[in-house]
N, C-alpha and C positions, 0 to 999 in steps of 0.2 A: 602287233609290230614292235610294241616297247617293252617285250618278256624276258628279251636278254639285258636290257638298261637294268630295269627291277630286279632280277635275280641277282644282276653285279651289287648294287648296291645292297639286295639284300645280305650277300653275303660280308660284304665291307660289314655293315652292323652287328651280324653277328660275331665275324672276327673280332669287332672292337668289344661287343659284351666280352667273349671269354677272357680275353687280355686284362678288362677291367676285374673280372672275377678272380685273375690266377695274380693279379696285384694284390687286389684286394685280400685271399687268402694269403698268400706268403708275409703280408707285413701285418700278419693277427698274432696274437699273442700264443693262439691256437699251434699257429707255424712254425713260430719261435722255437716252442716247446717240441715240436716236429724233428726239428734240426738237430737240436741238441738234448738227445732219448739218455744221457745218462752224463752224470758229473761225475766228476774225477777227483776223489777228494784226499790228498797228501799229507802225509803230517812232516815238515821237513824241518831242519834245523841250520841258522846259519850264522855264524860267531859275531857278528855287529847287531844283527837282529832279532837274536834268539830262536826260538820253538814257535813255529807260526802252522797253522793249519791252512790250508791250500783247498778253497772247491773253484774246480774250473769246468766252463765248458766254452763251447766253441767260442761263444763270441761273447763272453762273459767270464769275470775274477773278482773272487771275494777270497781277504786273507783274515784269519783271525787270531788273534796273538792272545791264547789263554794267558801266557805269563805278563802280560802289561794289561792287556781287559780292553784293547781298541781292536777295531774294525775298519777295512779298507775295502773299499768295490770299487770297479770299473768297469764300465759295459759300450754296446753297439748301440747307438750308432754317436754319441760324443764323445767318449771314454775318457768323460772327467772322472775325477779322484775325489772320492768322497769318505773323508776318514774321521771317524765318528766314535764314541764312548759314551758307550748305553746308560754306565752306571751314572754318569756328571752330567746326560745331553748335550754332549759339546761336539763338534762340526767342524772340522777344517775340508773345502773344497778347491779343488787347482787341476789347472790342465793336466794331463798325460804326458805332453810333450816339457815340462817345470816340473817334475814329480822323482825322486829317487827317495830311498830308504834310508840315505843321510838325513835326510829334515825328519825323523822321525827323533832323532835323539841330537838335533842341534838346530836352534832356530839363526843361525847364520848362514848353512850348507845350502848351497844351490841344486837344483834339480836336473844335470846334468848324466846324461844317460855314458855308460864306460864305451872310452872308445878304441879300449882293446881288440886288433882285427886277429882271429883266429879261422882256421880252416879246420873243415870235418874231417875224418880221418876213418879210426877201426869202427867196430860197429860190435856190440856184446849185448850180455843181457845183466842187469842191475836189479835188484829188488823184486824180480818178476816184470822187470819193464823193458822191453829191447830201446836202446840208447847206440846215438852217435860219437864219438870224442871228439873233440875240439881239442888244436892248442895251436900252438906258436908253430910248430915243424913235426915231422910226424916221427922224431928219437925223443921228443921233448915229454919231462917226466910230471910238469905242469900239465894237467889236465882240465874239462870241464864235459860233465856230459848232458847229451839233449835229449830228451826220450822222444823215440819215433813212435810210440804206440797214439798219443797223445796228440786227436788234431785241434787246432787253435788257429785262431786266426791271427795274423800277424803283432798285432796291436795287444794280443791279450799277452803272448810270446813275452813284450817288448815291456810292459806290466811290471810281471814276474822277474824279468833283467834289470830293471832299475830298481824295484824294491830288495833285492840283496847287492844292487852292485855291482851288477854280473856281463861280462860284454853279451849282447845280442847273438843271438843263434838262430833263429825263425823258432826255435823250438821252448818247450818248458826243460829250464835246465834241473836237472835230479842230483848232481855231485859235482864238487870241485876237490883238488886237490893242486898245493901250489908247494914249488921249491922257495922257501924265503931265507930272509937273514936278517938278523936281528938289527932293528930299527938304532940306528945313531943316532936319529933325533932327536933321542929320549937322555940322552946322556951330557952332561954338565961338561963345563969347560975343567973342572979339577978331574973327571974320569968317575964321577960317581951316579948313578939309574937318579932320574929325578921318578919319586915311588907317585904317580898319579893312577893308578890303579885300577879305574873305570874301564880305558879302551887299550892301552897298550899294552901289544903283542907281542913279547919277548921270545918267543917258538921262534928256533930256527928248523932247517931242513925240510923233508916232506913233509907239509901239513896239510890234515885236513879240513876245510871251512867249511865246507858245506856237506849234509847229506839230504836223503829220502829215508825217513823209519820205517815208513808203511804207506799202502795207500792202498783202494779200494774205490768202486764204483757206487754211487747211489743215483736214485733217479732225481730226473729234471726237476725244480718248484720255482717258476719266474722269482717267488716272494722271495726265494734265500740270496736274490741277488738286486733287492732295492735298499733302498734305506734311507731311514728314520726323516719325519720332514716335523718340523719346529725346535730344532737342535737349536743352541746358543751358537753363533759362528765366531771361529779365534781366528785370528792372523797367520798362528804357527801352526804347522801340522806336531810337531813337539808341546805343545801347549796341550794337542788332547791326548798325543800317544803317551804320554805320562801322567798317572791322575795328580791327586792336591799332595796326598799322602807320600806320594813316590815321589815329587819331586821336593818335597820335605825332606824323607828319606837320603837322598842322592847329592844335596847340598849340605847336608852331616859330615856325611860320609867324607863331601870334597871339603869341607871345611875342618875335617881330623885329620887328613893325607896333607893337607898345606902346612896347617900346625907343627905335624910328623917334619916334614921335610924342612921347614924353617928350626924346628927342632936342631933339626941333625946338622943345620948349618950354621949353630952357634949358640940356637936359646935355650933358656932352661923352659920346665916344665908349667913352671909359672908366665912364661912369653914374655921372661928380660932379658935382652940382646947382650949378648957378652962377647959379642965378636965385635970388634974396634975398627975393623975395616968397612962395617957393613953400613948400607945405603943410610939407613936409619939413624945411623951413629954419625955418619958426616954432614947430616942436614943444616 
């Protein structure tokens, strides 16, 4: 008389096994590796951040900048930022949402994602990649492109946009191209370039910022998207994306382009002021 009670419930526990098992499977590493059967690995270039190597896959980003020697990851499911330099052990960690590719070359920049709104548009193929265009309006000769081959999950998307400084697209962006004009900021109240030479961009017209050189598929390895645990932790993500040497190097450099410029605005070579109006002179 109790054969329907017992079946029902038998059935309730076995429903509830499978659910625990198809849980259980999908959040294994086994899964992980399931989902995402092949990384996406770009070699792209972008004029603030130089030559950065790009492996992505769905729900994971790792960047590696041969020309500076740091490394960046972010993954599912916190998608902190963990930017590290193998050769020093040094560690900077920070939200996703605090993170842009400014603090890589300025421990003052905030981590403010671009909040440039552009709309999709034509639709081509790039590098071997079929891509969306983005821009302001669809005559405008501003561009930015998305690659639709490329799926990601939004977060990793969103990664990729703030480490170049790039408005948000859902997609991985592959090219920009922008109409500019040369920057007046840069220019002295007498009409003369003040020569800081580091970051300013004197290009006017259509230029290009960003590309894709190449990219190509390799397979899945969870390992190529962890990293390193008993690093030294710094304050500044600038602190590691620069080694000791480089920023030795870089404070030379600013400290001969000051000299130069204070130079040309009155001193000799020896650094004595011969200019009678100047700050130094009326103290």
């Amino acid at each position: 008389m109790n054969w329907p009670h017992k079946r029902s419930t038998y059935a309730r526990q076995l429903g509830l096994s499978i659910v625990l098992t198809v849980l259980f499977v999908a959040s294994s590493p086994l899964a992980y590796g399931a989902k995402n059967p092949d990384v996406w690995r770009l070699e792209q270039k972008e004029d603030s951040v130089g030559s950065i190597v790009l492996y992505i896959s769905h729900d994971a980003v790792k960047a590696v900048s041969q020309q500076w020697g740091y490394q960046i990851v972010a993954k599912a499911p916190s998608w902190t930022v963990h930017c590290f330099r193998p050769a020093e052990k040094t560690e900077w960690t920070g939200d996703l949402d605090h993170f842009s590719g400014c603090m890589l070359s300025s421990p003052v920049e905030g981590g403010t994602l671009n909040a440039e709104q552009l709309k999709g548009y034509d639709t081509g193929t790039y590098q071997g990649l079929k891509y969306r265009s983005f821009a302001f309006n669809k005559h405008s000769h501003s561009v930015l492109y998305g690659a639709e081959d490329i799926d990601v999950a939004p977060r990793c998307a969103e990664f990729v946009s703030r480490l170049y400084d790039l408005p948000y697209l859902g997609k991985i962006p592959i090219y920009r191209r922008r109409v500019k004009v040369q920057d007046l900021r840069s220019i002295n109240k007498d009409g003369t370039w003040l020569d800081m030479g580091l970051s300013d961009d004197k290009r006017a017209g259509l230029v290009v910022e960003f590309v894709t050189n190449s990219w190509k598929k390799v397979p899945y390895r969870a390992e190529d998207f962890d990293w390193p645990r008993g690093y030294k932790k710094l304050l500044n993500a600038s602190h590691v994306a620069f080694s000791k040497n480089q920023k030795e190097d870089i404070n030379s450099v600013l400290s001969e382009i000051g000299f130069a410029s204070s130079a040309g605005r009155g001193q000799t070579k020896s650094g004595a002021n011969q200019n009678k109006n100047s700050p130094a002179k009326n103290k």
